[in-house]
C-alpha positions as CSV (number, residue, x, y, z in Angstrom):
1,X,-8.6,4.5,4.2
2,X,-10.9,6.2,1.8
3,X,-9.8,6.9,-2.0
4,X,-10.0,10.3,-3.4
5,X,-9.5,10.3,-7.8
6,X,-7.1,13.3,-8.5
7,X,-7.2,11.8,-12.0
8,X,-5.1,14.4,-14.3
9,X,-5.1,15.8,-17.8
10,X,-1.5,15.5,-19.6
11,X,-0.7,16.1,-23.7
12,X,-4.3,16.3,-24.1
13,X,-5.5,13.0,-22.2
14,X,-7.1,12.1,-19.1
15,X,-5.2,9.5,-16.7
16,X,-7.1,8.1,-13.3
17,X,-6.0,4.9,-11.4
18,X,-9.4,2.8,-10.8
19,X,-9.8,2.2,-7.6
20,X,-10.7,-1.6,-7.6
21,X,-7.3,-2.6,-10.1
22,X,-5.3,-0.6,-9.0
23,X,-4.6,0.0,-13.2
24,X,-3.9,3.5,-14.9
25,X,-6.4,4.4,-17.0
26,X,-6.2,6.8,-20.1
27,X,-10.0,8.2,-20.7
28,X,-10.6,11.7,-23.3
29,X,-9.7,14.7,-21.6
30,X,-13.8,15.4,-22.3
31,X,-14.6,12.5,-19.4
32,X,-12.1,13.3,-17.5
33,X,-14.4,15.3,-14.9
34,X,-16.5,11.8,-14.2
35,X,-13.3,10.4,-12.8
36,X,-12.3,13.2,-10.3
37,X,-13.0,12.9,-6.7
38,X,-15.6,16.1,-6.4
39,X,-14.7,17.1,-2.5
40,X,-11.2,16.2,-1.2
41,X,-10.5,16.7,2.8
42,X,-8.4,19.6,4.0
43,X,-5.5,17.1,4.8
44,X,-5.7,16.3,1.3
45,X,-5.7,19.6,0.2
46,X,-2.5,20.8,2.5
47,X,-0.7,17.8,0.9
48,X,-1.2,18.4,-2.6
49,X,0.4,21.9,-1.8
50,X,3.9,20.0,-0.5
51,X,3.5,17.7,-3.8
52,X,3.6,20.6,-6.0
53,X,6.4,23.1,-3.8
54,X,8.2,20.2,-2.1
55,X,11.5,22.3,-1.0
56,X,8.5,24.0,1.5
57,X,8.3,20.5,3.3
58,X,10.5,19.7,6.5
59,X,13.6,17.1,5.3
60,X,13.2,13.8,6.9
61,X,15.4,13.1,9.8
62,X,18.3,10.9,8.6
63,X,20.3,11.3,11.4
64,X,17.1,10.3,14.3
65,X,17.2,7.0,15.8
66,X,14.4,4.8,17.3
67,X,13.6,2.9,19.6
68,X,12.1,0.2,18.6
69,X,11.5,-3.0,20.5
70,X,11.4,-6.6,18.8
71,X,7.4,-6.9,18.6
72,X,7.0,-3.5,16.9
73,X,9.2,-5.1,14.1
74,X,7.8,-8.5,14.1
75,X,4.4,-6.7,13.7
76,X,5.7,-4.4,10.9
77,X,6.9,-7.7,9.3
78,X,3.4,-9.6,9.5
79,X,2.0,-6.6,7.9
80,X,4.3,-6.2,5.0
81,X,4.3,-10.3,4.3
82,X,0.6,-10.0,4.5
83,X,0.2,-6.8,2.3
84,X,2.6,-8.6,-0.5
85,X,0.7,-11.5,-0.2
86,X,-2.8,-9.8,-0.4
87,X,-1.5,-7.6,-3.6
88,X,-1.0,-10.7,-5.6
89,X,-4.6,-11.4,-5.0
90,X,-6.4,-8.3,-5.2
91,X,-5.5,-4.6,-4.7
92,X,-9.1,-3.4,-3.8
93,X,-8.7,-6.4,-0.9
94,X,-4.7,-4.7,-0.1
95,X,-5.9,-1.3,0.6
96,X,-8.4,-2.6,2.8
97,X,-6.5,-4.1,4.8
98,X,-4.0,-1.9,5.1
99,X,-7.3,0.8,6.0
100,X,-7.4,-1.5,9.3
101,X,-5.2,0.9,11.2
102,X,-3.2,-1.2,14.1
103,X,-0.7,1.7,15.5
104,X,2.9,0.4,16.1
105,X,4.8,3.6,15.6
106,X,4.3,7.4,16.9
107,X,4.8,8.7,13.3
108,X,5.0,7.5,9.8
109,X,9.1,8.5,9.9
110,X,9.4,6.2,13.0
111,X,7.6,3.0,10.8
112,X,9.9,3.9,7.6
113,X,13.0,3.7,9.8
114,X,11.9,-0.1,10.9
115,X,11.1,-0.7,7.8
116,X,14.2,0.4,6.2
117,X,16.1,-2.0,9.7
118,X,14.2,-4.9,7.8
119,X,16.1,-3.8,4.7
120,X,12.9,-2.7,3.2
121,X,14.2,0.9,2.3
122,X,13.5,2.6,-0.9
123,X,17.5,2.0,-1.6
124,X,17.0,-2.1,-0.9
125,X,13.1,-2.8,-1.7
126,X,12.9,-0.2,-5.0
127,X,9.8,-2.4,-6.0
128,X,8.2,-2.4,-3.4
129,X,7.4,1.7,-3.0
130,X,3.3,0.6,-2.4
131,X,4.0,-2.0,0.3
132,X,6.0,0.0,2.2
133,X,3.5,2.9,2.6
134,X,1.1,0.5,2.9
135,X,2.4,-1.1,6.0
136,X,3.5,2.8,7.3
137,X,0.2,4.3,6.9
138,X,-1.7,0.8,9.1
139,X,1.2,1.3,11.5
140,X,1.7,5.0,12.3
141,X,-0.7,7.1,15.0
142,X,0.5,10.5,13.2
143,X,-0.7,9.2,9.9
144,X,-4.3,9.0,11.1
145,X,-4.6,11.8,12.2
146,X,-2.1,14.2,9.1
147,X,-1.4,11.7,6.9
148,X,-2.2,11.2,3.2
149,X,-0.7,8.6,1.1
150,X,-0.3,9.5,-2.9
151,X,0.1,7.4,-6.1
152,X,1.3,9.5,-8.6
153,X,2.2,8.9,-12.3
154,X,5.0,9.6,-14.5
155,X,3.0,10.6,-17.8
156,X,3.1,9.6,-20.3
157,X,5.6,6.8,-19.6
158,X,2.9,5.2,-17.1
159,X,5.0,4.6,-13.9
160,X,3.7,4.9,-10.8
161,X,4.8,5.3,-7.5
162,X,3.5,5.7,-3.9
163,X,4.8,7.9,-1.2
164,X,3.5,9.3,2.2
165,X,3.2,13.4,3.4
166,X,2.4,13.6,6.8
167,X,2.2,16.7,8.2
168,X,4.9,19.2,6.9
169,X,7.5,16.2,6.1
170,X,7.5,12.8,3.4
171,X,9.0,10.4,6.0
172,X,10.8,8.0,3.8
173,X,14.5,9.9,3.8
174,X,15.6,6.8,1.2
175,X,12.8,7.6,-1.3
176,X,13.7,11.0,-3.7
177,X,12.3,10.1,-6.8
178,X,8.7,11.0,-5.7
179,X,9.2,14.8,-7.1
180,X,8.9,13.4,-10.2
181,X,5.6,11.8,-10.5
182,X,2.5,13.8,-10.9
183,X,-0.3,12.2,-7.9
184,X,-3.0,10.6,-9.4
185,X,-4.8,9.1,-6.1
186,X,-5.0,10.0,-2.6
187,X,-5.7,7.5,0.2
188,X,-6.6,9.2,3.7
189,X,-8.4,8.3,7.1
C-alpha cells in the first residue's frame, strides 16, 4: 500500500504522521506544505468526501451474515498475530506487510465480520483500531480495488485512530467513533 501525507493545519499548527514511525508530528503551519502528499489518487479523493459528509455513506450491514469457512479465519488470525507482532518492531515494516495483499474475503465488511467472530471488534479489541484494518485491507478483494484506509487525529489532544471507506460504506458496523478524528494519512493500492 502506498502512503499519501494529508497532514492538516489546526489552532494555527501543522500535524503529519511520518511515515516510517508511525509518530504525529506538529511542524509550523509555514512548513506545513513540505509534508503534504502533492497528487492523491481519485479513490483517495472520493473517500475524503465520505470522511467529511459521512451521513452520505451506505450504513454497514449489521444484520448480513457470512459464510466463512475455518481457513479463511485461521488465515485472518495469522495475519492479525503477525501484524501485532511486527508493530512492536517496526511500523514502516507493519504496513508493508500488510501492503502484501493475500485476498481471503470478497469485501472489507466480510473480513471485519470474522474479525469481529475472533472477538476482535471495535466493542472487544478498542486498542487495536490499526491492526484490524490492517489485517482487512491485506485480506479483502474490494479493498484493492475501492479501498482507502485513513489515520486520522483528534487535534489537539493527539489521538489517533484508523478506519477503512471502501466504496460508498466504512465496513466496521462496531467502530463509530471515526467521525470524530480529522484523517491525517491515507494508505491505498
Amino acid at each position: 500500500m502506498k502512503y499519501y501525507s494529508l497532514a492538516k493545519e489546526h489552532r494555527n499548527n501543522g500535524w503529519y504522521l511520518h511515515p516510517l514511525t508511525g509518530s504525529l508530528y506538529q511542524v509550523s503551519s509555514e512548513a506545513l506544505s513540505q509534508f503534504q502528499s502533492d497528487i492523491l489518487p481519485q479513490k483517495v479523493l472520493d473517500a475524503l468526501q465520505y470522511c467529511q459528509f459521512p451521513y452520505t455513506l451506505q450504513p454497514p450491514g449489521f444484520e448480513q451474515s457470512f459464510a466463512l469457512d475455518e481457513k479463511q479465519l485461521l488465515s485472518l488470525d495469522k495475519f492479525y498475530e503477525r501484524i501485532v507482532f511486527l508493530r512492536k518492531i517496526n511500523y514502516w515494516l507493519v504496513n508493508q506487510y500488510a501492503g502484501s495483499h493475500q485476498p481471503l474475503f470478497d469485501n472489507s465488511l466480510e473480513a471485519c465480520h470474522a474479525l469481529a467472530q475472533q472477538n476482535r471488534s471495535a466493542k472487544t479489541d478498542r486498542l487495536g483500531c490499526l491492526n484490524r484494518t490492517l489485517a482487512v485491507a491485506k485480506s479483502s478483494v474490494e479493498f484493492k480495488k475501492s479501498g482507502v484506509l485513513f489515520i486520522g487525529a483528534d487535534l489537539p489532544m493527539t489521538n489517533l485512530h484508523a478506519w477503512i471507506i471502501e466504496k460508498d460504506y466504512q465496513p466496521d458496523p462496531w467502530d463509530r467513533n471515526w467521525i470524530n478524528y480529522l484523517p491525517i494519512a491515507a494508505y491505498a493500492y
